[in-house]
N, C-alpha and C positions, 0 to 999 in steps of 0.2 A: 325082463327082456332088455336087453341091454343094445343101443343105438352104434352102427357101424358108426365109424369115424366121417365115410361120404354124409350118413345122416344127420346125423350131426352139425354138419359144415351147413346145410340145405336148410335146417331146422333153424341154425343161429341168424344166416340169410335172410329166412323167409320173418321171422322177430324184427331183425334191422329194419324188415322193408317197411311191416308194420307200424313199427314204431313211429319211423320216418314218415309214413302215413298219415298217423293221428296227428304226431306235432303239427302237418303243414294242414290238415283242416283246423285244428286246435289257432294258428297263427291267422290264418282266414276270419275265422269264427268272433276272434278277439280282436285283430287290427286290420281286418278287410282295406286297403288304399283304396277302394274303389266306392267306398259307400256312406254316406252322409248320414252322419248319424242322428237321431232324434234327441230332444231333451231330457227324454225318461232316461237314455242310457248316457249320458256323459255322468261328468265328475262336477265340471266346469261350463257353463254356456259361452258361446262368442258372444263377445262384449263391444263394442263398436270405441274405435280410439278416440274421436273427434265426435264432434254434432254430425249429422248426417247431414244438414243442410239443405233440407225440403224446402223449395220453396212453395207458396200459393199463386197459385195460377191466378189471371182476373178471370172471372166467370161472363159468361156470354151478356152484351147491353152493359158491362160495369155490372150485373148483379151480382155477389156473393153467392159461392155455392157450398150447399153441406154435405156430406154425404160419407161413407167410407169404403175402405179398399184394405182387402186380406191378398197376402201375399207370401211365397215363403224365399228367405234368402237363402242360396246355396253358397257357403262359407268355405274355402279349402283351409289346409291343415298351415298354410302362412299365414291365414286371415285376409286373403282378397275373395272379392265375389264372384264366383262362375257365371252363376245365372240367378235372375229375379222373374219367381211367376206369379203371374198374377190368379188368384183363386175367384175370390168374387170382389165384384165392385159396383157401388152406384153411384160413383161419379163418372161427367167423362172423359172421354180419351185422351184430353190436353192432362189432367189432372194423374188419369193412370202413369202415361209417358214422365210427368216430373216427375215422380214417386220412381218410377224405375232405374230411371237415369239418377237420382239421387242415390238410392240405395246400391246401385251397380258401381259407383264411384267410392265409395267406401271403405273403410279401412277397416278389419276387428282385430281384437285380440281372440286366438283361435280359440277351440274349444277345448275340452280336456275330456279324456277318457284313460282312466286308472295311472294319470301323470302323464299321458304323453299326447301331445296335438295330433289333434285328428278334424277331418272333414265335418261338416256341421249342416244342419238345416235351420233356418230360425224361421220360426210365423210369425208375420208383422202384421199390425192392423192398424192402420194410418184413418185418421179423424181428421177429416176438411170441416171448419167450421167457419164461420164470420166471423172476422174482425172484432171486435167488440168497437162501437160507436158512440158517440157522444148522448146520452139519451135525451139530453133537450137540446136539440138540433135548432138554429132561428132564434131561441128564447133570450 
């Protein structure tokens, strides 16, 4: 059975649109602008340019405080940070706020996915600990 030439026309159409179709979920699927990607799927991790520059809080009465704080950095594809959330923590809230503020100030080098910069997530887990001290203090 052989295709009128309208059919035809409608047939090669209805293929283009298709086509057209898969590429742009295909372009989605692979370079989504919109979605931070996890470490399982890059090539490359965001890598921070500088020290991050945390400081230690004094802890309440001059005491030392220990504790830690998970957090995930939201990296864009220049390598500034969108957002810092905080997952869990046991220290407190003077402690959370440096940490975010440090980490929100920050520079990376982006991430990579199959060679080309993209959006990043990183999980960070920050460890408050004390000083280390002179251990014979008076002696």
């Amino acid at each position: 059975m052989a295709l009128t030439r309208d059919a035809r026309r409608r047939l090669g159409a209805g293929v283009a649109a298709a086509f057209a179709t898969a590429a742009a979920i295909a372009w989605l699927v692979l370079w989504n602008p919109w979605r931070y990607y996890p470490p399982a799927e890059l090539d490359h991790v965001a890598m921070p340019l500088a020290d991050i520059g945390l400081q230690f809080p004094q802890g309440r009465e001059g005491i030392d405080y220990f504790g830690t704080l998970r957090m995930d950095v939201y990296i864009d594809a220049a390598g500034r940070v969108d957002e810092v959330r905080i997952l869990e923590s046991t220290v407190p809230l003077q402690f959370q706020r440096s940490a975010v503020a440090a980490f929100s100030k920050a520079r990376f080098e982006p991430a990579r996915r199959m060679g080309r910069a993209v959006k990043s997530v990183k999980r960070v887990e920050v460890r408050f600990e004390a000083p280390l001290r002179e251990l014979n203090r008076g002696s």
